[in-house]
C-alpha positions in Angstrom: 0.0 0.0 0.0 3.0 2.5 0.6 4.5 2.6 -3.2 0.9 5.2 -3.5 2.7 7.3 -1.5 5.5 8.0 -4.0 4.5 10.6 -6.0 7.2 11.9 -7.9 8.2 7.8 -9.1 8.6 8.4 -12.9 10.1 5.1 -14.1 9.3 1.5 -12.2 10.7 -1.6 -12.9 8.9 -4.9 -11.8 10.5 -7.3 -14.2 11.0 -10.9 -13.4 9.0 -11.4 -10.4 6.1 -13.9 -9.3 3.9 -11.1 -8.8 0.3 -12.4 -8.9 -1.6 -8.5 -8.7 -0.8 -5.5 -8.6 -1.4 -3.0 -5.4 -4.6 -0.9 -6.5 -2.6 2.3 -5.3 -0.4 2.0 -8.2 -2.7 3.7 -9.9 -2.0 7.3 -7.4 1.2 7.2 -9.2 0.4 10.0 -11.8 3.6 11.1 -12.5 5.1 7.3 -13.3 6.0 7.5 -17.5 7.7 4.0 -17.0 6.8 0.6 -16.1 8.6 -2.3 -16.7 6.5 -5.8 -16.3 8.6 -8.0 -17.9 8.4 -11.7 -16.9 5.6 -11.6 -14.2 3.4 -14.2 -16.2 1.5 -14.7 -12.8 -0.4 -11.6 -13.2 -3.8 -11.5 -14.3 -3.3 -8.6 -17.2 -7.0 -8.0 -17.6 -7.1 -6.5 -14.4 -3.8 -4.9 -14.0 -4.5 -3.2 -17.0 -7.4 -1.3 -15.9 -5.1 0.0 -12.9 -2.3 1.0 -15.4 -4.6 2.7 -17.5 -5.2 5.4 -14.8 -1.8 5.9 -15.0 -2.3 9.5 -17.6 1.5 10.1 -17.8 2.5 6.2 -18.8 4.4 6.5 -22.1 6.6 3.2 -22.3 5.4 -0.1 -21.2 7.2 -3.4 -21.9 4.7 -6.7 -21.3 7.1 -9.0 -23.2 7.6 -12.7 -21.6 4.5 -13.0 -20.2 2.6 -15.9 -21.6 -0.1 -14.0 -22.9 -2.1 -16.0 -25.2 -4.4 -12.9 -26.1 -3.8 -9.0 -25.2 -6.4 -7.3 -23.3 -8.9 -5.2 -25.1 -8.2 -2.7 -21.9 -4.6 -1.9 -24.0 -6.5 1.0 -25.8 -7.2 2.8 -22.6 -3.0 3.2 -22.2 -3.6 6.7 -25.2 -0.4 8.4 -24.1 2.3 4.9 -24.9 4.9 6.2 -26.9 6.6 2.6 -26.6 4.8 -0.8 -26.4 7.1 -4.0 -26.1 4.3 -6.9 -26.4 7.4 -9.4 -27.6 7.6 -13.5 -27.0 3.8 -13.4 -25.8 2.4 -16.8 -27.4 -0.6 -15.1 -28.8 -1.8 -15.0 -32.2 -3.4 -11.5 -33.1 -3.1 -8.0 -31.4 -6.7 -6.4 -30.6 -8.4 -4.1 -33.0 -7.8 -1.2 -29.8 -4.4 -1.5 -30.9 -5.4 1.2 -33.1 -6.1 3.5 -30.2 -2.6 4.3 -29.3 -2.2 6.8 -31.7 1.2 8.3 -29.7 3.0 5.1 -30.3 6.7 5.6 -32.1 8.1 2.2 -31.1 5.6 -1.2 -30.9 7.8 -4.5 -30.7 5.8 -7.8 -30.9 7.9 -10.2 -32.2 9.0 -13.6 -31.0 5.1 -14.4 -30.5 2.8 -16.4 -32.8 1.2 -13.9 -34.9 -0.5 -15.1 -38.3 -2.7 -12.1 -38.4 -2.5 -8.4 -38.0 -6.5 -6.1 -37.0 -6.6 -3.4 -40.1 -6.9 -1.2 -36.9 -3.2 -1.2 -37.1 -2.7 1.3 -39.7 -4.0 4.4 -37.4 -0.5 4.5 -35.7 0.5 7.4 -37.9 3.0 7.9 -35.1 5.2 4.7 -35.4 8.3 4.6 -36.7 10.0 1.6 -35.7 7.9 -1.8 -35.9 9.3 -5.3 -35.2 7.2 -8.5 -35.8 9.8 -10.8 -36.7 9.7 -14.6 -35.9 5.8 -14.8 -35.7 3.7 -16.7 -38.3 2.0 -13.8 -40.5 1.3 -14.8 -44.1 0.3 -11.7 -44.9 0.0 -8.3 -44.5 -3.0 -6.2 -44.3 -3.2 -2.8 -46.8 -3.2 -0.6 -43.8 0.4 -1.1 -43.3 0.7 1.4 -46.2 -0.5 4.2 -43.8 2.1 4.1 -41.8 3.5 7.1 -43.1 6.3 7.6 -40.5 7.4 4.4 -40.4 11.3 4.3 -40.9 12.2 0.8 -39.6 10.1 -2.2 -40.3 11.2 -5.8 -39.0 9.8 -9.0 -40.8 12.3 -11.2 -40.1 11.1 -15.2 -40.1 7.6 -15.1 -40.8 5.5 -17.1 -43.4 5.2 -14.0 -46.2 4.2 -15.1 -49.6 3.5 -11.9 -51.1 3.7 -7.8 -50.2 0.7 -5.4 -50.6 1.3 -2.8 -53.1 0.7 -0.5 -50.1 3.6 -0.8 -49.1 5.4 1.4 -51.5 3.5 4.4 -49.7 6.2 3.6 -46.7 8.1 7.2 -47.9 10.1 7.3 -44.8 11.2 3.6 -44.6 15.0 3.3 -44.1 14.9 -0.2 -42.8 13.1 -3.4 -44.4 13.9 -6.6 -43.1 11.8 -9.2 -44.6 14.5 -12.0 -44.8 13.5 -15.8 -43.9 10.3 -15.4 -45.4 8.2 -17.4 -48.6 8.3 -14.3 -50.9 7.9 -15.7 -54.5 7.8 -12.3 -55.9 8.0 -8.6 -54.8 5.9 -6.1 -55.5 6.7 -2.8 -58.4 5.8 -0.4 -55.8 8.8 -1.7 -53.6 10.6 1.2 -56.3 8.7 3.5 -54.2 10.5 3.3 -51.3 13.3 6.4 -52.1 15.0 6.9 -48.6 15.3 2.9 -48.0 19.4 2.4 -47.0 19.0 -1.4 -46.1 16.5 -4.2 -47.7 17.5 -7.4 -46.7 15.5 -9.8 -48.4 17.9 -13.0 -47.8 16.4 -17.0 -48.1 12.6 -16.2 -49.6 12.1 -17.7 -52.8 12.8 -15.2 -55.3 13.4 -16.3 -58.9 13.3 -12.8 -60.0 13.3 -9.1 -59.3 11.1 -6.1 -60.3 13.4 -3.8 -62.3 11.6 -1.0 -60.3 13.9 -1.7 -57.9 16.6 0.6 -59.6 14.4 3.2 -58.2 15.8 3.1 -54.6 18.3 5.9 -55.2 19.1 5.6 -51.3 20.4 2.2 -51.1 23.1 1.2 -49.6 22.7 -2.5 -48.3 21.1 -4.9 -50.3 20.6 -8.8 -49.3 19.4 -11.2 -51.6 21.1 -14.6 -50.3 19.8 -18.1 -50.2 16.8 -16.7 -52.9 16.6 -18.9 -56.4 17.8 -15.7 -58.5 20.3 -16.9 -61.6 20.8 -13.2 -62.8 19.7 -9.1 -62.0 18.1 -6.5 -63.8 20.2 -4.8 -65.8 18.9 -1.6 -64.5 20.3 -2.4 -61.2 23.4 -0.1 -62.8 21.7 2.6 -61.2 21.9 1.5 -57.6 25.0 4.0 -57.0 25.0 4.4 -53.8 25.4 0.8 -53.3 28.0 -0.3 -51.3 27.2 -4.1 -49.8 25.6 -7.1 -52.0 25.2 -10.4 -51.1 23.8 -12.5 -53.3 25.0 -15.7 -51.9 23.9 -19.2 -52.3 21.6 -18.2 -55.6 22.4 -20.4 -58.9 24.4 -17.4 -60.5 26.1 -18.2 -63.5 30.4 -17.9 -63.4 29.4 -15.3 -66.5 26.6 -13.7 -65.0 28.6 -12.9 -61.7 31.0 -11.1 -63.8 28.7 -8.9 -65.3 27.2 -8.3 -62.1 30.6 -7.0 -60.9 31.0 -4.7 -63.5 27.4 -3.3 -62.8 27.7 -2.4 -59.4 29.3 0.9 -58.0 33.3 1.1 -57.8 33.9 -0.2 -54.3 30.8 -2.4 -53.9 31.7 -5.1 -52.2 29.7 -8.6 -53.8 29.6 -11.9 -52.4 27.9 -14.9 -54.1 
């Protein structure tokens, strides 16, 4: 009952206990921004969220490790998050009020068992960085395209087939990480994506690439590994910022590898 009594508590770290509740007078803690759960899979979350949503000045929150099968609808009350680390919780969706934390820059729910994502998603204008690598998504809903501040987007080890188109609206995007995936083809409005620096794109099942692709002015990192690809684009000439390629483990030609040499930037450095 005494932690009501500290006031001027900003940050709090609970992580890695047995805790089974939470003291109702956490809730007097208005000036807390922090709180730090991570690991206390005893708690009930339904109800300790409706105490940390009275919490008006909470701006990060990190539930990760906490054997949540589903996330509690009461997650949309928490308006003010500016970071939400939901990561290796064994569920399989996030809730539609997901879409109520408008604030959010950073959402992490990776390392869970995602295979679908609410449309709801696409109202956090906010976000830039978002990391749902190793889940089970094998798709992606055309929301993501609204995302407009997006600059780092994490996909790594999922079940992706195929890309909406929308995702060419991702103007800020720096990052793209969709390697370990089941990509069979890519989409032309990938070209869209002028400030990307780094697409990694290693072990999908890529037997080709969209020639829009010379479009990304910006690039400097570019993975295509372990993919089926037995040649580029020739317009890949244009990538001149370029200054890593791996294209290892594709069935590139002796021949072909030379020409792709000669394509690149001076001072590119290619593995196959």
């Amino acid at each position: 009952a005494q932690i009501g009594k500290l006031k001027n508590l900003t940050e709090l770290d609970l992580s890695e206990n047995r805790l089974t509740t939470l003291p109702a007078q956490l809730g007097d803690l208005k000036s807390l921004t922090k709180l730090n759960l991570i690991a206390n899979y005893r708690l009930n979350f339904e109800v300790s969220l409706r105490l940390i949503s009275e919490l008006n000045n909470l701006t990060h929150l990190d539930l990760a490790h906490n054997k949540l099968t589903d996330i509690p609808v009461q997650i949309g009350e928490l308006t003010n998050l500016n970071s939400l680390d939901l990561s290796g919780n064994p569920m399989t969706t996030l809730p539609a009020q997901i879409g109520n934390l408008t604030n959010l820059i950073y959402l992490n729910s990776s390392s869970s068992n995602l295979t679908t994502l609410p449309a709801q998603i696409g109202n956090l204008k906010n976000l830039t960085h978002l990391d749902l690598g190793y889940n089970e998504l094998t798709n992606l809903p055309v929301q993501i395209g609204d995302l407009e501040n997006l600059t780092h987007l994490y996909l790594i080890r999922n079940q992706l087939t195929t890309l909406p188109a929308q995702i060419g609206n991702l103007n800020n995007l720096t990052h793209l990480d969709l390697s370990r995936n089941q990509l069979t083809t890519l989409p032309t409005q990938l070209g869209h994506l002028k400030s990307l620096t780094y697409l990694d794109l290693e072990f999908n099942q890529l037997t080709e690439l969209p020639t829009q692709l010379e479009e990304l002015n910006n690039l400097t990192e570019l993975d295509l590994s372990g993919n089926k690809l037995s040649t580029l684009p020739v317009q890949f000439e244009k990538l001149n910022n370029l200054t890593e390629l791996d294209l290892g483990s594709n069935p590139i030609p002796k021949a072909v590898r030379e020409k792709i040499k000669s394509m690149v930037p001076a001072g590119c450095r290619v593995e196959f």
